[in-house]
N, C-alpha and C positions, 0 to 999 in steps of 0.2 A: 615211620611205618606204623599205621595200625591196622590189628589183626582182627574179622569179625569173632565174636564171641561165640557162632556157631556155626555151625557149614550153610552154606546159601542154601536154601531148598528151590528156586530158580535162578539160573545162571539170564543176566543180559546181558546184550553183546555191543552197548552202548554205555557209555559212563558222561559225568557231568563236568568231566574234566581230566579229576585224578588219575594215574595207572594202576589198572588193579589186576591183579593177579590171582588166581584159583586153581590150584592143582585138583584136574580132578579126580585124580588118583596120587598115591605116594607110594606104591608097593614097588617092589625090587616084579623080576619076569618071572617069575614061580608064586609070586604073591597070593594067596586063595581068601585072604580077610579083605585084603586092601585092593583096591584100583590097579592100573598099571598106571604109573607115570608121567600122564598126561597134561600138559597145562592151559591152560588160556590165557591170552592176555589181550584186556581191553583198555582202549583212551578216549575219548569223547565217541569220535562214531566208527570204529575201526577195532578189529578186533583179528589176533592170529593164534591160530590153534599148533601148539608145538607140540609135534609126535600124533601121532595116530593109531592106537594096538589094538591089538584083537577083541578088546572089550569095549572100546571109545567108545563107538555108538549105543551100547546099554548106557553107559554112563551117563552121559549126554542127556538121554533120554529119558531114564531112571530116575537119577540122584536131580537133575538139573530140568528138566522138563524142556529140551530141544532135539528137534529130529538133526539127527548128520547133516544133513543137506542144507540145515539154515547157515552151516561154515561155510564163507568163503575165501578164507586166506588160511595156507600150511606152510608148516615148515617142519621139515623132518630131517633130524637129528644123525640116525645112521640105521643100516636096516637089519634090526632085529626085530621080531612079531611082536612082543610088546613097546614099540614103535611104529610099525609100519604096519600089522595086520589089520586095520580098518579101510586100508587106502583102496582096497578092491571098491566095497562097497561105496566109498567116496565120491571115486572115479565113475562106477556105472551108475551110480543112482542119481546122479547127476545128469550125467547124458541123457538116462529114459525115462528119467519123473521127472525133474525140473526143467532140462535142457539149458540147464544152464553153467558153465563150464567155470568150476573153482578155482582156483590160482594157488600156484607153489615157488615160495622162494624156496630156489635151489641152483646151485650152479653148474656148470656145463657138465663137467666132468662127473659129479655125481647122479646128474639127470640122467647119462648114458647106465651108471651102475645102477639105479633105481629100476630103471626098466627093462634093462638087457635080464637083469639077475632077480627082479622080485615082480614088476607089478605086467610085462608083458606078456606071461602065462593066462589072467585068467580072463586079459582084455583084448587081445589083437585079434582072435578070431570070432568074435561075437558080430561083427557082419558079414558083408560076401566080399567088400573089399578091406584088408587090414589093415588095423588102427594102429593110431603110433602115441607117441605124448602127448606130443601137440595136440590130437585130437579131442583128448580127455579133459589137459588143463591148460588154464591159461602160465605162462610164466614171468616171474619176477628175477633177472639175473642182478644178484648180488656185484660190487663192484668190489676187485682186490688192493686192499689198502697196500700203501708203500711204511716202510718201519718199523714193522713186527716183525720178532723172533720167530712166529711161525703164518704161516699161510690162512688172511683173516679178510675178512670182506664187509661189507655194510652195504642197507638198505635202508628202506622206508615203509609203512604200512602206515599209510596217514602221516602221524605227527609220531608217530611209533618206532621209535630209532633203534634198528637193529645192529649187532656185528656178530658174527659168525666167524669163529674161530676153533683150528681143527684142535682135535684131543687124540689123546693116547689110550685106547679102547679096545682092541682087538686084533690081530690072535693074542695070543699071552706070551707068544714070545717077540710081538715088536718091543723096539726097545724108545721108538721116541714116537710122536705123529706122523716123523716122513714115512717111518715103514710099516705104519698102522693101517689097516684098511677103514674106509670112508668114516669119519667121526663129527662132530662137529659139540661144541657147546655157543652159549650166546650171552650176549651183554647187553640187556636192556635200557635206552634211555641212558646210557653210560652212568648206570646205578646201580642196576642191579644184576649180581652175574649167577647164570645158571650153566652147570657145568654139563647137562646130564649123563651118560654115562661115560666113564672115564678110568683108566687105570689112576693111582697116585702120581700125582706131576707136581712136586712141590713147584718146579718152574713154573708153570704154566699161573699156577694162583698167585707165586709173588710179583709175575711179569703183568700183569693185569692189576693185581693190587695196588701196585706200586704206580702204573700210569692213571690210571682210572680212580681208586680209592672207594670201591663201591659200599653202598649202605652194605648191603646185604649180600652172601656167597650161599646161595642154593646146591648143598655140594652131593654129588653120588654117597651113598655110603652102605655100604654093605657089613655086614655084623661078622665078618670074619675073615681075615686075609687070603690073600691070593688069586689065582684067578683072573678076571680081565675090569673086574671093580675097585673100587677102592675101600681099604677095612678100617673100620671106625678106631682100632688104634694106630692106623697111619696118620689119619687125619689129626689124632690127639696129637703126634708131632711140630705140628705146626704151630708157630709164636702166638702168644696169646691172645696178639690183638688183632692175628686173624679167625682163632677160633671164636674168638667172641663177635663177632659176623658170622658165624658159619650156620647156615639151618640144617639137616641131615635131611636126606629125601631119597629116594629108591630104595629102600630096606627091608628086611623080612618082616615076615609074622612074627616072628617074637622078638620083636625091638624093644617090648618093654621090659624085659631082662635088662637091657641094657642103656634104660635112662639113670640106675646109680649113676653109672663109667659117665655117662655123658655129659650130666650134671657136674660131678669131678673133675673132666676134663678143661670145661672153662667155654662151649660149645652155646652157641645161641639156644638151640631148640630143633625140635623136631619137625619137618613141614607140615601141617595138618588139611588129612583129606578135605576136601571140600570151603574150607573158610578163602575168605577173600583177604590176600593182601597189600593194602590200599597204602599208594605213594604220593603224597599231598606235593605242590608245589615247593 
């Protein structure tokens, strides 16, 4: 893995081969310094934008110099607003500036929660006959793998191998994924695993670690325990030669308190806004 030296100031959504990767945010959902969460990821001419929040399209635009609209593949994680508060504008600006309909891996079950519960509000009556999903995106259904401890699926986005696997995220008192409401993290190119947000699942990293063996674990980490995230002395628990894979990503404003502990802890690094990280052959 190498990391650029400094944040991209244009994002392209083509690469010469390698998979690269750019968070275009790293902040936790109350973040006011940093981004929200967001990633990209590209491989020769394919590219999927994970999560979507209420600030993407500044970012996008801003930091990266692309309108929303030049996305055309999503995949979204689970629906909190810094996830999913861009999807409005996604979805209509699609339809009445480009007319042309982006694609979301998502699978069935969640496609209904996505739009019954977050995105049919601001879309179904904007003509005289009401719209539905389909009408807005195209879809990619995920296929559910046989094997796995918990309920895991895989796709394609080009040459771009996805698997989607649920997590343990919300309310704070489920106690595993079956009684979590909708969550998901992902495994890239069976390399590299991002978890995004998640309660502590020690399972969950060693059942994955242990099949897969990723370079790198993009892990939640929030700067204090409890709650529906996970706290960066839970994560310290974990055997060393997982934390030395681990990058930290979704976290406060003031995580640089807490690069001593981190450093000490035995922890890869912190994710850094904007830089690309590029996975050669």
């Amino acid at each position: 893995m190498r990391i650029s030296k400094k944040p991209v100031s244009s994002l392209s959504l083509t690469s010469r081969g390698p998979l690269d990767l750019t968070f275009l945010g790293v902040g936790s959902a109350f973040s006011k310094t940093l981004n929200q969460t967001n990633l990209m990821i590209v491989k020769e001419g394919h590219h999927l934008l994970v999560d979507c929040g209420t600030r993407c399209a500044y970012a996008l635009y801003h930091d990266y110099g692309l309108p929303l609209t030049s996305i055309k593949t999503f995949l979204i994680t689970h629906s909190h607003a810094d996830h999913i508060g861009g999807l409005e504008e996604a979805q209509l600006s699609a339809r009445y500036v480009t007319k042309q309909r982006p694609t979301m891996i998502i699978t069935r079950s969640y496609e209904k929660i996505l739009w019954e519960q977050s995105l049919r509000g601001g879309a179904e009556a904007s003509e005289s006959v009401p719209l539905t999903f389909s009408d807005l995106w195209n879809v990619i259904r995920p296929t559910k793998l046989k094997g796995f401890s918990r309920d895991t699926y895989q796709t394609c986005v080009g040459n771009i191998d996805i698997k989607l696997f649920r997590t343990k995220h919300f309310p704070d008192s489920a106690t595993s994924w079956r009684t979590s409401a909708w969550s998901c993290g992902i495994l890239i190119d069976d390399r590299v695993l991002f978890t995004s947000d998640t309660r502590f699942d020690p399972e969950m990293i060693h059942d994955f670690n242990n099949r897969f063996n990723p370079e790198i674990i993009f892990h939640d980490c929030q700067l204090f325990t409890g709650g529906v995230h996970t706290g960066i002395e839970e994560l310290a628990t974990l055997p060393p030669e997982i934390k030395s894979k681990v990058i930290l990503v979704h976290y406060g404003d003031h995580w640089e308190n807490f690069k001593p502990y981190a450093r000490q802890s035995g922890f890869h690094s912190w994710a850094k806004q904007g830089h690309r990280y590029r996975f050669e052959d």
